[in-house]
Each structure stands twice: as structure tokens, then as C-alpha cells.
N, C-alpha and C positions, 0 to 999 in steps of 0.2 A: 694461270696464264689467261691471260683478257687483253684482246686489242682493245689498242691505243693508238686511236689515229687524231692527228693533230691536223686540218688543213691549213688552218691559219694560226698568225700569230696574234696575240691581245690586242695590239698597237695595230693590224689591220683589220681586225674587225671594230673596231674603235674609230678606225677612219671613213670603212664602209657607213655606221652609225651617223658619224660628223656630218658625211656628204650629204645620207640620206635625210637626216633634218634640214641643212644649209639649203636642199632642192627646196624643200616646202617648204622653207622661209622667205625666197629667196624668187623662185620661179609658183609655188605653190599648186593647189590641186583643184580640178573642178569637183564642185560638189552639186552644179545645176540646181533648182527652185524646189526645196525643202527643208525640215526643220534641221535638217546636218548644217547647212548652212546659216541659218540663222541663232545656233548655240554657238555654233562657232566664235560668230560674230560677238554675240554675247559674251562671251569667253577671253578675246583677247586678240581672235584672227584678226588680218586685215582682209574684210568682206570687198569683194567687187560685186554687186548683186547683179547688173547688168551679164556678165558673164561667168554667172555661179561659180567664181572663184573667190578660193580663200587661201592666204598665205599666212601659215601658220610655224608661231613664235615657234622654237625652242622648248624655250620649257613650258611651254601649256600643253605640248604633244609627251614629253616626259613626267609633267603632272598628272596627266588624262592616264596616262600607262602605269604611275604607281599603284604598287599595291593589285597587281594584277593577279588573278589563282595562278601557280606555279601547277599545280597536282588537280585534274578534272576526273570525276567520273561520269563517265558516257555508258547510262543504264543500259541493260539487258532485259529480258522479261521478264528474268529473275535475279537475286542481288549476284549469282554464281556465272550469269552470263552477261557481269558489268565489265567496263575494258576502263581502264585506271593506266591516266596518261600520269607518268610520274620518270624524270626525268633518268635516261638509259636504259629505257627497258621500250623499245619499239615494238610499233603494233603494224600489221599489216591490214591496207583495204583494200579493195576491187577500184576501181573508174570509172567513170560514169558521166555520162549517159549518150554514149552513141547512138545511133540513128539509123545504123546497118548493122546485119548481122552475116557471117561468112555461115551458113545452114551445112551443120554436120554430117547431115543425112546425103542431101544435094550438092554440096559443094558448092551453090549460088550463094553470091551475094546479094541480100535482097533487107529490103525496110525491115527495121526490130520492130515484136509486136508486143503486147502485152504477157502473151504465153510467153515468147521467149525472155521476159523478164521475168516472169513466174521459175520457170524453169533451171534459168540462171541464181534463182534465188536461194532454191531448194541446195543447189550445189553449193553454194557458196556459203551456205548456213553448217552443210555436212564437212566440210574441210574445217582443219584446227589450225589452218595458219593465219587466217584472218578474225579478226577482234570486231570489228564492224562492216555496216553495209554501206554501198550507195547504190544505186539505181544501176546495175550493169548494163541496162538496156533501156531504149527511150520506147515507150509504150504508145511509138507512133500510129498504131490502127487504134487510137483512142481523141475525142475532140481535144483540142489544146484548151481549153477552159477547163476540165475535166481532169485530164493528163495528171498533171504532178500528185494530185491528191488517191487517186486512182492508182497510179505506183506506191504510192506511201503506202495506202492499204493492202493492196497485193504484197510489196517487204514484210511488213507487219506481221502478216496475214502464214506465214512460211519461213518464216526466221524468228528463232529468240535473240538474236544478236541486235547491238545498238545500229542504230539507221541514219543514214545523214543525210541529207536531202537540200529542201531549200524551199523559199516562199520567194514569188515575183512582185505580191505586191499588197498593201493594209490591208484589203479585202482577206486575203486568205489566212492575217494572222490569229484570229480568233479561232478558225477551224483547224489548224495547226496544232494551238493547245486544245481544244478538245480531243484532236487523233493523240496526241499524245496519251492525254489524261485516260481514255479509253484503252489503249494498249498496255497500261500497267506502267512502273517506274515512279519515281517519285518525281517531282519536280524541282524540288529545293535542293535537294541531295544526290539522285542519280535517275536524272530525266532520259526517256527513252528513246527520245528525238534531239539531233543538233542541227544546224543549217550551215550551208555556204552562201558564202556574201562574195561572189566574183566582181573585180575590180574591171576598170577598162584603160590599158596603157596606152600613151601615158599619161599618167597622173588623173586620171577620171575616175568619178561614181558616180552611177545611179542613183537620182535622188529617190524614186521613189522604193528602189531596190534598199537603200541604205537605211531610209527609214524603215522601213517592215523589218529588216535586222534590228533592227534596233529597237524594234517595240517586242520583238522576242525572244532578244537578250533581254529587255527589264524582266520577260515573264522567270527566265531563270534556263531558257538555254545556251547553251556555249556556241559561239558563232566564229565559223572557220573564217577568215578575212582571207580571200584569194586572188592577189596579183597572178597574171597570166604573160608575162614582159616577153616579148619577143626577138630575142638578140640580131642587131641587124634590119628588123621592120620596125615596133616600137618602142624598142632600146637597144642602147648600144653596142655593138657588135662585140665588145669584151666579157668576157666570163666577168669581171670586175661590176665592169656596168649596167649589166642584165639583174647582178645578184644587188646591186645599189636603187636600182627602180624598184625591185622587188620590194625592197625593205618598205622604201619611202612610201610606197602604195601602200603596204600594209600599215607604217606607222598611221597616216591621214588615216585612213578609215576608222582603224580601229580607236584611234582620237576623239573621231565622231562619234561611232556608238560608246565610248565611255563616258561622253560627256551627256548623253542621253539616257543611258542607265549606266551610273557610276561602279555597279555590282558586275558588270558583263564579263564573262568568260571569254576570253577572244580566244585564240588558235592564231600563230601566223601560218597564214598557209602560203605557200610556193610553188610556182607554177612556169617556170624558166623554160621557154622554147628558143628553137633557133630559125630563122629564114637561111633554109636554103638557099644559094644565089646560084648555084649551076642548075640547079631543077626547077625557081621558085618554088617552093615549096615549105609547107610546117615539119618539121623534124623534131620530135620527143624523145627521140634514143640516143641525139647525138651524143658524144661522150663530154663537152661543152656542157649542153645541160647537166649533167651529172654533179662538175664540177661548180657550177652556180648553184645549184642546190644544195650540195654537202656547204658551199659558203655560207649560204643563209641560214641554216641548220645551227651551225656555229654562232651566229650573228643572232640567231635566237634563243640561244642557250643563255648568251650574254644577256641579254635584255632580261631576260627570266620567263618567258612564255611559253607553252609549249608547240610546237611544232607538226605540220604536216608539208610532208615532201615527195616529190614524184621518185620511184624508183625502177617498179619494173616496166618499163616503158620501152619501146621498141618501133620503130617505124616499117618494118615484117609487114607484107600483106597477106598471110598464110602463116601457121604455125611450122617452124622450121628454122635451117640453119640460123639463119639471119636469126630472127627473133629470139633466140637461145642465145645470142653470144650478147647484143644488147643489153636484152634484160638480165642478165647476170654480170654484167658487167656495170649496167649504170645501178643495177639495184644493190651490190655490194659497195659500190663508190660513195652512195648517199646514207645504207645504211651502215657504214664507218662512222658516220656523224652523229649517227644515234638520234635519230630523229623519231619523235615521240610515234608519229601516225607514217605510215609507209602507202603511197597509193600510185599510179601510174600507169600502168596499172594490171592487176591479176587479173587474165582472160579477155587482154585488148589488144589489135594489135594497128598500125597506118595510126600511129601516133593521138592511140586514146579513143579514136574513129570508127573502130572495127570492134564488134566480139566476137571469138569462138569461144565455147562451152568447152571443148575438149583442152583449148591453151587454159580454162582455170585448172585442171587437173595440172597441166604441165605448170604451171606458174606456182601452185601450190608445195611441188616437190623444190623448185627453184628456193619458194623462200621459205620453205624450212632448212634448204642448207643452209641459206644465209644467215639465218638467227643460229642456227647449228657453229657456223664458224663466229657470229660474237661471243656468244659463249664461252669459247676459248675452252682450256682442260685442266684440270687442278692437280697442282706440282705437290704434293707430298710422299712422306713413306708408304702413304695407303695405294697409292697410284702409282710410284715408282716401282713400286713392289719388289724390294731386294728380296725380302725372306723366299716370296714365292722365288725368283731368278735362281737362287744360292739352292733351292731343294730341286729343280729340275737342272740346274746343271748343264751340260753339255751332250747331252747325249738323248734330254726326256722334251717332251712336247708339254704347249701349255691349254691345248685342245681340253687335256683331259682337267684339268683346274679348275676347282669347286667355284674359284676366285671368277676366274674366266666368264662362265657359267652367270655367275651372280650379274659381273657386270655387265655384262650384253643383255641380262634380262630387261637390269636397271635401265636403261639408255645411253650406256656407255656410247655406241657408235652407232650411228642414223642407215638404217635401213629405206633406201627408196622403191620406191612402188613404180615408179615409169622407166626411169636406167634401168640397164639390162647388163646385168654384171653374171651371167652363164657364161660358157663357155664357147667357143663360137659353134660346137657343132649342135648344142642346144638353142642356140638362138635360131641357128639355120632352121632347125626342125620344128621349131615352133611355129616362124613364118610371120612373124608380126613387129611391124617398125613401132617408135613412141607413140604417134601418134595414135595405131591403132590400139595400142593398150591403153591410152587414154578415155579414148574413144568408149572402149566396152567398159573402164573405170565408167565415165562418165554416164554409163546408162544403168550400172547397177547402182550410183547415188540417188538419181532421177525415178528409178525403181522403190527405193525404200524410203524415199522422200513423199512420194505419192501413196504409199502404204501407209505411211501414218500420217497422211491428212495435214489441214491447217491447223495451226496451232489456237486459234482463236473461239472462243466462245460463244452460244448462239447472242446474249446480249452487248458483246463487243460488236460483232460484226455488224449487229444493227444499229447504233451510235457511231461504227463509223461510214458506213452506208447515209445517215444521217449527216452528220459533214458534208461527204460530197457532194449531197445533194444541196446543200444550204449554200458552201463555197459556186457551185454553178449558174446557181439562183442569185448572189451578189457581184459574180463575175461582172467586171465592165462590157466587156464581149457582150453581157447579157444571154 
């Protein structure tokens, strides 16, 4: 037994498809003063150069897309901590990179700093529901020249897990692959680093964003393409038409970077929010998005790419009721869809905005039920177990069952760590709600994280100390 969830039928993800080529044919996308633009052009677009737009054919955007990898690996630091996107089998990630942190200790909410990314890292490397990293925390007590490269090495630095990050601009992409090539990984085969290429709806890139993705897919990393469509601000207020901008944004870009390195790994990545209108307000948990993401999901199954999708997402400003019914709720709806990468994310909460350390503990147990219920449970003689039923009969218990025994060892049934399934006058006696058992989870990870140090070598750490100093040295900022 394995769900099967179907949201759409072929003929409408086939029309989502239609629409989202007919936009970019039709209304097209800016791609502002860079080489996206002028391959384009080259290629077949109809170039506006005056308003870095390009409207593009049909099939030069399903040309650009043939032949795309279906099956990526996203290195580890060793080949045993590689995450291998391969179509139904979902991988869970963290979110990234808020700017505030809700402080465990204090309960304030105050600017993330580079420790608490450190810190965040350590935890999130020690949990087994997640496959890779991004940046839980924006390493705002760092210069923004400095910054991203400076987080990269801190991930690095404290996780064997693959890391996704991101370049803003050709300056940074040489030091990019040198942090790479220094952290270990291969580059051809399973590169250690991948990047996100954020979109801007609707219908905009970044030219100089788009090109640095695109000079480091030629080098040979996989490059997530991420519409962030807004249903209601800048797309339309239908689940239908949030999930149809999505596409489109991602079709255009990643057009572009394959027409720039024809080898590129793309990712479609999905990023569906909604404009509250009784709050103004950005909403990530609505149950909306949910549903435009399991669309897209599907809509990228079809295409053959694979996929990354917001799941456990929640608009909660504090870990708690709210945030638990959300993120189990939109993170089951998306990952029905079976979507390659899961993010939204573990240990965030005010819509991607916020971290607590203690919600990754909690989000952790969250999505291992979830992959616990894809799973589903296998229908045989072995599992229905007549023989065992027919010898205990009606009168004997199956407690005492060598059988029993075996498969609880095995992992027959998922044991949580933060639920409190005692009894109530044990729970009374103990005295401690989820969060505070998180809470002390979360200090004995942090604890034995710090015990055994960075993982890194005295000659990595100084090659990539070297980078960052080279990237701050080239920075425009100067």
C-alpha cells in the first residue's frame, strides 16, 4: 500500500503548460541588459532591447528544455552523504535565509547572526529528515559583501550534508567554484554546492543574477530556478494562475540558462505565496499555496525536471498551535505530489521570516511522519500475518511475538521524540510541554555538535578563508 494522489488530470496540466508558453510568446519576459538577452535574441526570441524584453517562441523554450537530467546528485562530503533527486522519493530542506531570529533562551525576537547560523547548522546536519542545507539564518552581524561567502563557509564548515546557497553576481562566480572544489565533491558527478536563481513576478530576471547562474551551471552546478508568484499581488488571485506564472517564470529562465550552458541541471523550483487582503499581508501556510504547489509539482513531473516545493510552511509567529496544524497540513498536501526537494520550511516560522531552533526539532518529527505516511505498509502473508493471528487465537496476546519484537525493531511503526504519548498522569509528572522537550532535544544536538568540532581541515579552511577574502577584494562595493 503506497498513496496515490492524483491532483490533476493530464489535459490540465497540459493546459497549465499551453498557457504558460502562450504568456511568454505572447506577453513575454523581461530579461533587462545581459547575455540572457541577447542569446535569446540569437536564438529565435523576439528581442525588445530597449525594455529588456523577450517574447519567446514555443518551441525554442521546449528545445532549450530537451534533454534536460531527470535524476541529479547534490554531493555530500562524502559519496554516502550524497541526496539523489530521482523521481518519488522526496527529500526534505530547511528555508532560508531570514533576517530574524525568535532567541530560545530570551524569547526576543532580534537580527540573526552568524552564530545563530552556525548553530542552526550543527542541528540541522544532526537530524535525518533533511538531505540538504540552505542558510537557516542570514548572517546579518556580517558586511553584505562578505555575507554569503562567509555563510557558505560556516555550512561547509559544520555539515557533511549538500548546501544550496546562491551567487548575486560574475564577480562571486569564480570563488563559488573554488569553495566548492575545496569542500570536497566532485564537480562533474556530485558537486557539493547548487545555487538558487530567484525570479521576480511577474515575468522578470535579473540580468546580472541570471547570468552568474548561468556561468555556474556551465561549470556543472545544478541551478534551482525560483518563481516566488504572489497570488493576488503579482499573479492571480486563482490557485490555477499563481501555479501558471510559476511555470512560465520558470520555463523563461531556465531557457535562458540552457541556452547559455546547454548541459545545465535546472531544478524547477516553486515558490507560490498568497497576498492576504484582510491583513495585507505575505501568507506561506495558506492552504492555497499548498494547493498551487502540489499543481506545479505535477506540472513538473510532466515536463520531466525535477522539482523543489514549499511544504512546511506556516505563518505561526511562535512555535505552537497554529504552526503545527499549517505545516502538517500544507506539508502533507505538497508532499502527496512527491516532489523531488521539500523546503518551506524546517525551523521557520511568519512565512519563511522567522527561525526558532527548537521548531527544527519540532519540524523534524513533523516530516518524518510525513515521509512515514508515503511510505504506506506492505500488504502480504508476511505482514498480514495469519499464521501468527491463527496460533495466538483468541484468548493470547501478540506482545509476547518473536514476530512483534522483530518488527518494531525493524521500523515497523515510527516512534516520536517530541509527542507525548504517556499516560496523562505521567505527562502531568514530568511537567514539560513540546516545546520544552524540544528545547532540551535541541541543546543536547548543539552539545554534541560542538564536541566533535568542524568538520573541515587545517588546509580547506584556509583556501576557503582565501576566497573570501579574494570575493571581498573583487566585490563592486569594493
Amino acid at each position: 500500500m503506497r498513496a496515490r494522489v492524483e491532483w490533476t488530470t493530464r489535459e490540465e496540466r497540459r493546459r497549465i503548460i499551453d498557457e504558460a508558453l502562450a504568456l511568454l510568446a505572447r506577453v513575454g519576459m523581461q530579461f533587462g541588459e545581459g547575455d540572457a538577452l541577447r542569446l535569446l535574441g540569437e536564438a529565435g526570441a523576439h528581442v525588445d532591447a530597449e525594455r529588456g524584453l523577450a517574447r519567446l517562441p514555443a518551441e525554442l523554450v521546449t528545445g532549450a528544455l530537451r534533454g534536460c537530467p531527470r535524476d541529479i546528485v547534490l554531493g555530500g562530503a562524502a559519496p554516502e552523504d550524497d541526496c539523489l533527486l530521482t523521481e518519488g522519493e522526496p527529500h526534505f530542506v530547511n528555508s532560508g535565509s531570514p533576517t530574524s531570529i525568535l532567541d530560545h533562551r530570551t524569547g526576543a525576537r532580534r537580527a540573526s547572526t552568524l552564530e545563530d547560523l552556525r548553530q542552526g547548522t550543527i542541528v540541522l546536519d544532526a537530524i535525518d529528515s533533511t538531505s540538504l542545507l540552505w542558510a537557516i539564518a542570514s548572517a546579518t552581524d556580517v558586511p553584505p559583501r562578505e555575507r554569503l561567502f562567509r555563510e557558505l563557509v560556516t555550512m561547509l564548515s559544520w555539515s557533511r550534508k549538500h548546501v544550496q546557497h546562491e551567487v548575486e553576481g560574475r564577480w562571486q562566480v569564480e570563488a563559488f567554484r573554488r569553495v566548492a572544489e575545496a569542500a570536497g565533491g566532485d564537480l562533474a558527478t556530485r558537486p557539493r554546492l547548487s545555487i538558487v536563481c530567484c525570479t521576480a513576478s511577474p515575468l522578470r530576471a535579473h540580468a546580472e543574477l541570471l547570468d552568474a547562474s548561468s556561468d555556474v551551471a556551465a561549470m556543472g552546478f545544478p541551478v534551482v530556478v525560483l518563481p516566488m508568484p504572489i497570488a493576488g499581488a503579482t499573479a492571480p488571485i486563482t490557485v490555477a494562475g499563481t501555479a501558471t506564472m510559476n511555470v512560465a517564470e520558470f520555463l523563461g529562465a531556465a531557457t535562458a540558462i540552457r541556452l547559455a550552458a546547454p548541459d545545465a541541471k535546472v531544478i524547477m523550483g516553486i515558490g507560490a505565496a498568497l497576498l492576504d487582503m484582510r491583513e495585507t499581508t505575505f501568507s506561506f501556510g495558506a492552504v492555497e499555496t499548498g494547493l498551487a504547489a502540489a499543481m506545479c509539482v505535477e506540472v513538473a513531473h510532466d515536463i520531466g525536471v525535477p522539482c523543489l516545493a514549499p511544504a512546511l510552511a506556516t505563518d505561526a509567529k511562535h512555535p505552537g498551535i497554529q504552526a503545527a496544524y499549517e505545516k502538517a497540513l500544507k506539508g502533507l498536501t505538497v508532499a502527496s505530489a512527491r516532489p523531488d526537494i521539500m523546503t518551506g520550511g524546517i525551523g521557520l516560522l511568519q512565512g519563511a521570516g522567522l527561525v526558532s531552533l527548537p521548531q527544527v526539532v519540532i519540524d523534524d518529527e513533523i516530516a518524518h511522519m510525513i515521509l512515514r505516511i508515503l511510505e504506506g505498509a506492505e500488504i502480504s502473508a508476511g505482514t498480514i500475518m495469519p499464521e501468527v493471528m491463527a496460533r495466538v487465537g483468541t484468548s493470547g496476546n501478540y506482545l509476547a511475538e518473536r514476530e512483534t519484537r522483530r518488527r518494531v525493531r525493524s521500523g515497523e511503526v515510527f516512534f516520536p521524540a517530541i509527542s507525548d504519548r504517556r499516560s496523562y498522569e505521567h505527562w502531568e509528572t514530568a511537567g514539560s510541554d513540546e516545546l520544552e522537550v524540544a528545547s532540551a532535544r535541541l541543546d543536547v544536538l548543539l552539545a554534541e555538535g560542538e564536541a566533535r568540532g568542524p568538520l573541515l581541515d587545517d588546509a580547506q579552511v584556509r583556501e576557503l578563508e582565501a576566497c573570501v577574502h579574494d570575493v571581498v577584494a573583487s566585490s563592486p562595493e569594493g
